[in-house]
Every structure is written in C-alpha cells, then in structure tokens.
DRENLUM-625195 format. One record per residue (C-alpha): residue in one letter; residue number from 1; x, y, z. Coordinates in steps of 0.5 Angstrom, whole numbers, padded with zeros to 4 digits. Each point is the difference from the previous one (the first is absolute). Last residue first. Layout:
<pts>
r,k,px,py,pz
A,NUM,X,Y,Z
...
</pts>
This chain:
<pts>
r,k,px,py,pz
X,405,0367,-0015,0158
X,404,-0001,0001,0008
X,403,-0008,-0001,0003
X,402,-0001,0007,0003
X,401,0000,0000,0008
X,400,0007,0003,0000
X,399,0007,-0002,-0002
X,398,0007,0004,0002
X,397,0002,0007,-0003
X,396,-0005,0005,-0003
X,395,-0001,0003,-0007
X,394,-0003,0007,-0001
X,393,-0002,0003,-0007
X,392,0003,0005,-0003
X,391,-0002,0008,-0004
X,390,0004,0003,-0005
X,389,-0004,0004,-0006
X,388,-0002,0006,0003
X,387,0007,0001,0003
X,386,0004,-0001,0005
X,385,0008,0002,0001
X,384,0004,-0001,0007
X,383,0002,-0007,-0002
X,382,0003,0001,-0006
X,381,-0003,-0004,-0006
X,380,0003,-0005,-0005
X,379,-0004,-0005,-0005
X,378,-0002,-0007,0000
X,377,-0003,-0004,-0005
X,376,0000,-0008,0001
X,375,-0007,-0001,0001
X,374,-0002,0004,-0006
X,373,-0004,0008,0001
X,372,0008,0003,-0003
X,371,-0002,0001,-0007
X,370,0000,0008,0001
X,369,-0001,0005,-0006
X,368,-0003,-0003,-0006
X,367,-0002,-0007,0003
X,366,-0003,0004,0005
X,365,0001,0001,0007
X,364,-0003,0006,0004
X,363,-0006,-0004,0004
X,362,0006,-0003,0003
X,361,0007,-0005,0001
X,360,0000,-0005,0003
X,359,0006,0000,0005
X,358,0003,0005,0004
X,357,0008,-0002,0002
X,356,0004,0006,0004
X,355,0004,0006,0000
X,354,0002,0002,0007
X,353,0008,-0002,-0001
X,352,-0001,0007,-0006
X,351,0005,-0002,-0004
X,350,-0003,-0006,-0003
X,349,0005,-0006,0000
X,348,-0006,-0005,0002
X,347,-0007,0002,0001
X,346,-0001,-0002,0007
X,345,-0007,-0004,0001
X,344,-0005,0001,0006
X,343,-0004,0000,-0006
X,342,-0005,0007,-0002
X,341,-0006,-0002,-0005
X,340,-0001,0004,-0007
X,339,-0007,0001,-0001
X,338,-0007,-0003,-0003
X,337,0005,-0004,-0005
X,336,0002,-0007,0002
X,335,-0001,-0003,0007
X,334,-0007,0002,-0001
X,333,-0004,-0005,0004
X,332,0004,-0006,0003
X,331,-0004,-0007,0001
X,330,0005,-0006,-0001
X,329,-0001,-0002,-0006
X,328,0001,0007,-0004
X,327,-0003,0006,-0002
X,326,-0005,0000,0005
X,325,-0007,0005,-0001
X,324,0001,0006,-0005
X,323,-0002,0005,0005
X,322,0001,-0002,0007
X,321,0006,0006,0002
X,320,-0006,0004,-0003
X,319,0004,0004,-0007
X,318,0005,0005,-0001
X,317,-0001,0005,-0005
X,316,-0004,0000,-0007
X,315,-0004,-0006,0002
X,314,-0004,-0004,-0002
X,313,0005,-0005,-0005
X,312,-0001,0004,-0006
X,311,0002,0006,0004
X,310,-0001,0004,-0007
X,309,0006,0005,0003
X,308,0000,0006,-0004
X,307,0007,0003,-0002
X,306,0004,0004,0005
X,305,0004,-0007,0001
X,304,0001,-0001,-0007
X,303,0002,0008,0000
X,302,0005,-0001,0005
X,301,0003,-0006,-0003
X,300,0001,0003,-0006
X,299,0004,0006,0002
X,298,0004,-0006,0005
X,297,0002,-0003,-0007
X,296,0001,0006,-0004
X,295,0007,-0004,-0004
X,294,-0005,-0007,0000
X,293,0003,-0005,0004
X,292,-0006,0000,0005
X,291,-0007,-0001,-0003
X,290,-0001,-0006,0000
X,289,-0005,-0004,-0005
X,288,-0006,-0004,0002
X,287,-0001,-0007,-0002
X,286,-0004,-0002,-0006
X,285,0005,0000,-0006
X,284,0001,0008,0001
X,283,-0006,0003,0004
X,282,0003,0007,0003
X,281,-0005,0004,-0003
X,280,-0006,-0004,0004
X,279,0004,0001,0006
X,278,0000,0008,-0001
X,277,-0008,-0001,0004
X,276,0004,-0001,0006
X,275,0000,-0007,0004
X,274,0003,0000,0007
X,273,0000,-0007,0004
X,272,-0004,-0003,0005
X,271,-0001,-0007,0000
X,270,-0003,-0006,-0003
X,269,-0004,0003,-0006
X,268,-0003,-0005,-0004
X,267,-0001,0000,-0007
X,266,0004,-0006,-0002
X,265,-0007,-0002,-0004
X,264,0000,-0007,0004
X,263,0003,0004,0006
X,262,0007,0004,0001
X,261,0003,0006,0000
X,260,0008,0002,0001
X,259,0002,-0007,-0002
X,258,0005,-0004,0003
X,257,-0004,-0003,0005
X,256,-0004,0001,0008
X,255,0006,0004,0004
X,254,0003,0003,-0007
X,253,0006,-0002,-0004
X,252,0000,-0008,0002
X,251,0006,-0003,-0001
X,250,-0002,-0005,0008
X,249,-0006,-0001,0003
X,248,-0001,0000,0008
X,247,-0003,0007,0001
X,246,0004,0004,-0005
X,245,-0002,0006,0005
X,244,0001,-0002,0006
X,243,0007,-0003,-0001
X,242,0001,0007,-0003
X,241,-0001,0003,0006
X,240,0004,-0004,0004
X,239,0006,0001,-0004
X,238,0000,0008,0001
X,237,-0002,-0001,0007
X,236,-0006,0001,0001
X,235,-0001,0006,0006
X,234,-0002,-0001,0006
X,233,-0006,-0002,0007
X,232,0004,-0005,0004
X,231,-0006,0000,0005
X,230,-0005,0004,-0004
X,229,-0002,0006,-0002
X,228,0004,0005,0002
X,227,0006,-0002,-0003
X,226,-0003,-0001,-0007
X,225,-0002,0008,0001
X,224,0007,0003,0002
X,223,0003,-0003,-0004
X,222,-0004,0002,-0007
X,221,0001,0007,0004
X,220,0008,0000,0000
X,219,0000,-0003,-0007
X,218,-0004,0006,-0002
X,217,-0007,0000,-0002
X,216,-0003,0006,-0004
X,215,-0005,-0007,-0002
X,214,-0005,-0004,0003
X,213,-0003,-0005,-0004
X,212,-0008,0001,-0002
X,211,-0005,-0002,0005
X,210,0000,0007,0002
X,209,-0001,0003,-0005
X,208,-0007,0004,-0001
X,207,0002,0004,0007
X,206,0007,-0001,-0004
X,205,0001,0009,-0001
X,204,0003,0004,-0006
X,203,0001,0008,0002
X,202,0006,-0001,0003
X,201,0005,-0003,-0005
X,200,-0001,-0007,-0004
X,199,0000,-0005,0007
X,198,-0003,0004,0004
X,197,-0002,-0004,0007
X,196,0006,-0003,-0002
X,195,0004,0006,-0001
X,194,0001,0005,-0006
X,193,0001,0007,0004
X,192,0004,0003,-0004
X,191,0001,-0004,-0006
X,190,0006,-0002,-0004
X,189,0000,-0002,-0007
X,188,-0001,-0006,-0004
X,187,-0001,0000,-0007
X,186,0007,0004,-0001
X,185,0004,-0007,0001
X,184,0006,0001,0000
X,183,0000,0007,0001
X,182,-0005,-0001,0006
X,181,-0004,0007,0000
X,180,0001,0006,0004
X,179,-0005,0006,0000
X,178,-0005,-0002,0002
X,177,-0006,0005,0002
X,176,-0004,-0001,-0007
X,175,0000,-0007,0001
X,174,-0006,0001,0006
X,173,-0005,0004,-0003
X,172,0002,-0004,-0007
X,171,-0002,-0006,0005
X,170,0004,-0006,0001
X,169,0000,-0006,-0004
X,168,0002,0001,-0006
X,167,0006,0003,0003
X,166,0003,-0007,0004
X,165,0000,0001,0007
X,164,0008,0000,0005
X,163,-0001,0002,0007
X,162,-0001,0006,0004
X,161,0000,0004,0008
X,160,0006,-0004,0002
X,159,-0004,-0002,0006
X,158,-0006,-0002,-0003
X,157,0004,-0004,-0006
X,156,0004,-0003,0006
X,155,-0007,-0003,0003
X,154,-0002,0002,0007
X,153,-0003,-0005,0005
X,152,-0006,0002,0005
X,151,0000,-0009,0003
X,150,-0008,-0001,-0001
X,149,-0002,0004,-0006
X,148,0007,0000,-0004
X,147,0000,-0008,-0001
X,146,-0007,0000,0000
X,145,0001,0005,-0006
X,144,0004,-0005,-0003
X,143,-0005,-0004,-0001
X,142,-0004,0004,-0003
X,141,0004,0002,-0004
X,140,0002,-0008,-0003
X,139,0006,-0003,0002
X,138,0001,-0005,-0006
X,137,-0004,-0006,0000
X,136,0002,-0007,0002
X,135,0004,0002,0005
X,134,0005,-0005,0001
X,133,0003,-0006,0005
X,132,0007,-0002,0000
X,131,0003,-0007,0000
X,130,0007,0000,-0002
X,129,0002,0002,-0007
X,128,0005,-0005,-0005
X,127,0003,0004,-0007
X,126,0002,-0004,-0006
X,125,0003,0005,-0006
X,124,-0003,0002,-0006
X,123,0004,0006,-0003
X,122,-0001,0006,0002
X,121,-0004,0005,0002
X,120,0005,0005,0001
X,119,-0003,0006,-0002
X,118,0005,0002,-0005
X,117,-0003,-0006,-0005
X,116,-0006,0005,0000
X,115,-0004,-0004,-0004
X,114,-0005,0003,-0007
X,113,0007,-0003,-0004
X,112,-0003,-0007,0002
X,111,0005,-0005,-0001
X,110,0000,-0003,0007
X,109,-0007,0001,0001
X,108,-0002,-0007,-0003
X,107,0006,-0004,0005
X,106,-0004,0003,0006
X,105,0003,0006,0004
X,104,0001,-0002,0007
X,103,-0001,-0005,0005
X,102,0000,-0007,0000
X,101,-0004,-0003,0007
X,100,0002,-0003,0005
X,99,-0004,-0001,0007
X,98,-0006,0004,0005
X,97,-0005,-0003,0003
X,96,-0004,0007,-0002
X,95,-0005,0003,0004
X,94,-0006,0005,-0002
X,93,-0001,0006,0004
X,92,-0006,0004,-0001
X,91,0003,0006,0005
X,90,-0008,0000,0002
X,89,-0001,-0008,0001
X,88,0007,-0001,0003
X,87,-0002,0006,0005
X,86,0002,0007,0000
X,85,0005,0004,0004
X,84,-0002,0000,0008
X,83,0002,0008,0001
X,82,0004,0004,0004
X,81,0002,0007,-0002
X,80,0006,0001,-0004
X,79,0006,0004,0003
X,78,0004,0004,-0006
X,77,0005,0000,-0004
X,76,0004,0005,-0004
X,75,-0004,0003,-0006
X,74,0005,0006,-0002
X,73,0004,-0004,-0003
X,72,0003,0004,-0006
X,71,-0004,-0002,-0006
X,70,-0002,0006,-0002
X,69,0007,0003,-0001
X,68,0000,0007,0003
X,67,0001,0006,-0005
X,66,-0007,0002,-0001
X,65,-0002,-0007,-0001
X,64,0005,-0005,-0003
X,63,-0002,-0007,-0003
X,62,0005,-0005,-0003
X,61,0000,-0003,0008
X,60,-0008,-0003,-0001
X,59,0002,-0005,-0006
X,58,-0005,-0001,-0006
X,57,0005,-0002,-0005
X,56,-0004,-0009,0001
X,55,-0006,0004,0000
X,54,0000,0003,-0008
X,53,-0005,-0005,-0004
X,52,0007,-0004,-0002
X,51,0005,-0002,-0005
X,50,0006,0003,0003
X,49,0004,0001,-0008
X,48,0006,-0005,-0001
X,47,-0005,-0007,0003
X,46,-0006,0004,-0003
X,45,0002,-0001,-0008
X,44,-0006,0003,-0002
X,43,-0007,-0001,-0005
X,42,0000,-0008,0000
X,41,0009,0002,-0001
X,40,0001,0007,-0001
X,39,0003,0005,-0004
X,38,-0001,0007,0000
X,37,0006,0004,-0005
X,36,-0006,0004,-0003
X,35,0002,-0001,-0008
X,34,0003,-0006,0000
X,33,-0006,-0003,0005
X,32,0000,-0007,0003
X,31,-0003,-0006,0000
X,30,0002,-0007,0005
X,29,-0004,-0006,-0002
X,28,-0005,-0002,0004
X,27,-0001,-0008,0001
X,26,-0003,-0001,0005
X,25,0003,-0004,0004
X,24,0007,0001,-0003
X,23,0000,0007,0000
X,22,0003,0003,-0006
X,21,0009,0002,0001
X,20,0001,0007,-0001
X,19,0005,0003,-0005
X,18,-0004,-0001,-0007
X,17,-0006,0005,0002
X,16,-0006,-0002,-0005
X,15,-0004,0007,-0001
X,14,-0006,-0001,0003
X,13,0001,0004,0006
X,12,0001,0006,-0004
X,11,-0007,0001,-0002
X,10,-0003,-0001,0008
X,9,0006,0004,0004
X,8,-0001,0006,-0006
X,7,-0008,0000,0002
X,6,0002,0001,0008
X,5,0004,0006,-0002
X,4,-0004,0002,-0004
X,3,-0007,0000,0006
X,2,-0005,-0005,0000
X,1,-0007,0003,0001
</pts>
C-alpha cells in the first residue's frame, strides 16, 4: 500500500517548477508543489540533497554504546598464520598493459540533475595507468573463507562486535533490539553482531552465499586478503579501477553501453541493481523520478526501501560474482552494481584522513535514490566502516601468466 506521504510526491510532482533547469538529455523538466514546498528536478535535485541509498553516511565513530564510542580501536594487530595465498587461476586475475584513457563524467551526464556533482566526478579529464592485473570477480565468501580458514584472521566488524545493515533486511526479532539509526539515512542501522559470516545480523547466514561477494569488510580487511593472495596482492587505485571498468572504450555511461538494459527488446538485465514495486509509480517520460528534493525526502526513501523489491534482474540482494557475464571487452563481472568496492584512493578534502574512494555503486542503486553504478560515480566511506552492501576485488602489481590487454 503507498503511504500519504508518498501519493503527495507522485500528485505534486506534476507541477512545472520555474527555478530549475530540465535535464538536457532527457528532457525532464523541473516540478514542484506550491502547496507542499517540495520541488525536484527528475523527481529531486540530489546535488543540494545527498541523493543516495544511504551508505555514503554510514561511518562507524558516529556510534556510541553505553558511553564508549563504538569505533574505539580495539581491534589492534595481530600475527597471522603462514599461508600459500591463491593461484593466478583462483584469484582469476586478468592483466591489463596498462595506457591513457579520459576519466570522469562523460559530456551525457554533465546536465544530469540525478548526479551528485558534489561527488567530484569531474569533468573529462585524460589519465595514464601502468600495468596491473585485476580480479575478474569480486571476492566471493567462499574465498574469503579461505583466507580465514588457513591464516585464523579476525574481521574488524568481529572485533567491533557490529556493522551497519539496511532494516528490510534484518529480522523483526533482531531489529526489535536497535536502538539506533543512521540519521541521514534511517534505513541503515547498526546491527549487533552483523559480520561477514552474518551480513544482516546474527540470525542471517551465507551457507547459500558463498559465491556472492563478501561483505561487512573494512578497508583493513579488504587488505588483508589482497596481500595474501598473491605476491603484490592490493587495492585498486581509484584510477586503476576505472580503467578496469571503461574497458578500452571511451563516454560510455556503463562498462557495456549507455543504456541500463540491452538486447533486441532492451530487456536485458546486466548487473544488479534494486528494482522496488514503487517504481512503476515513479514513470515520468520513461525514466524514473528521484526521490530527493521533496521536503520529507529521507521519509520517502525509508519507505522506498521498505517496499517489495520485485529483483527483476534475479536477485533481491547481491547476486554470484559471476552473475550477468562480462560487462565490458576486457572480461570483468559486475564492476557496476552487486556491491560497492574499496580503492586504495583517499577522498580529498575529507575530514576523516581514513576516508576513502569505493566504486560501483551496489544492489541498493536505483534511479529513484542512488544514480552511482556508472563508471565514473564515486562516493566516500571511512576506512574502519563495513556494510552489507561494500565489498572489493584484488589487484596486483606487475604482469602475470595472463595475456595482457
């Protein structure tokens, strides 16, 4: 059932709104509601509002538990057991040669009012990478558990005893024991014992995920598995990433194209993204209206993400690592949706100096809230946070046994 509040966004937003400018591509004009005082441009104007599914707000020393900030360091260090790593053929690397590419937001999506121009996308601009090689998948559970299996490693979110999950996920038995929400996002909350082997609370299991992306990963973590996997095992760069991604071609919006399905009949689904049984209502000259903008933006959104999920791509959450097959010429799975995936990339200007790039975007994104699974979106996250939406792949230095691209 669609809520007041929600009706009042769909009525309102056909009002013509004289004080923003229509998007050039697609032709939307700005509306607005006199009577209400929302307004939006494609539904929202998310550059002035934070339009996103919530994650970028997500950040682990906002929390404070019987006095004692949550985040404290507890974790520390310690020794991990000796172990041979991976194989080329199980890390599944593919090695790049490397060149000049032009990064950043193609001239299409330089008038789109669904982008965070706060994001620091960009303009254009030429970049030049060295070799590397890449993970074709991201890292699965079942690779992870490996990793945990052979060197007894102990995940930040198992040392915090929590992490961030989004309540449509977590059971009533386990949400009725939260007593804390993300303000920014009230969606998300803090779960005791959420963890990768419990990715929305302790009840939930991955027994039947384990060729799913690992999640509840911290950048610690994410760097503790590429550096044991191979010799020169690491993080992406920010850059790296996206060379990945465009794979050799140039202004494309998504790895494979500029259009979100493909095929003869456009019907085809190439990544994983959140599809809500809202969005038939959201339809406005063929494209889906964003949420943001309107006065009550983040009631809207909550109850977006409270709405059946119609999965009309096959999944409700996060899919396989080799779900959808390549997304681009050079054989990479899932650069866009899925999950969210850590850089090595610093977030410039951020307060936090542990603020870092992630890339992707995730199963959360949807032109009504969150227009970042493109090539070029970025969005923040501190380094000791993990969610259920944020995972990564592995790159690695040097050239291997894999022909180069």
């Amino acid at each position: 059932m669609i809520s007041r509040l929600f009706l009042s966004f769909l009525v309102f937003a056909a009002v013509p709104c004289p004080t923003w400018s229509s998007s050039a591509e697609s032709g939307d004009e700005g509306v607005c509601s006199e009577q209400d005082g929302s307004c939006s441009t494609a539904g929202g104007d998310p550059a002035s509002s934070g339009s996103s599914c919530g994650c970028g707000a997500l950040k682990r020393a906002d929390f404070v538990k019987d006095g004692v900030k949550l985040s404290e360091d507890k974790a520390g260090s310690h020794e991990l057991r000796s172990s041979t790593g991976e194989t080329d053929e199980e890390a599944g690397i593919i090695y790049l040669d490397g060149g000049s590419f032009i990064m950043g937001l193609i001239p299409k999506d330089e008038k789109d009012p669904t982008v965070v121009f706060s994001d620091g996308e960009g303009p254009p601009h030429k970049e030049t990478v060295g070799p590397f090689g890449l993970g074709v998948f991201e890292v699965s559970n079942r690779r992870f558990a490996i990793f945990v299996e052979q060197t007894g490693y102990v995940t930040e979110s198992e040392t915090y005893g929590w992490s961030f999950g989004v309540e449509a996920f977590i059971s009533p038995e386990v949400n009725a024991t939260i007593t804390q929400q993300v303000d920014a996002a009230p969606w998300w909350l803090p779960v005791e014992r959420a963890d990768w082997r419990h990715p929305n609370g302790p009840d939930t299991r991955i027994h039947d995920l384990m060729d799913h992306p690992v999640t509840q990963v911290s950048l610690k973590d994410a760097e503790a598995f590429c550096s044991w996997s191979r010799q020169g095992g690491r993080l992406p760069t920010e850059v790296e990433w996206e060379f990945a991604a465009r794979g050799g071609k140039k202004s494309r919006r998504y790895p494979w194209g500029n259009t979100i399905l493909t095929g003869a009949h456009k019907n085809t689904h190439r990544m994983n993204i959140w599809q809500s049984e809202l969005d038939v209502h959201l339809l406005k000259d063929g494209r889906v209206r964003n949420l943001y903008g309107h006065k009550q933006a983040l009631q809207l959104v909550k109850e977006y993400y409270s709405s059946l999920n119609t999965a009309e791509d096959g999944y409700n959450a996060t899919a396989p690592v080799d779900a959808f097959g390549p997304q681009n010429p050079y054989g990479f799975h899932n650069m866009v949706g899925n999950v969210w995936e850590w850089t090595s990339t610093n977030w410039a200007g951020a307060s936090d100096p542990n603020t870092m790039v992630k890339k992707g975007g995730s199963f959360l994104c949807n032109p009504a809230t969150c227009n970042r699974f493109r090539c070029s979106a970025r969005m923040m996250f501190t380094g000791d946070s993990a969610a259920s939406n944020v995972g990564f792949r592995c790159a690695y230095t040097g050239k291997g046994s894999q022909s180069g691209r």
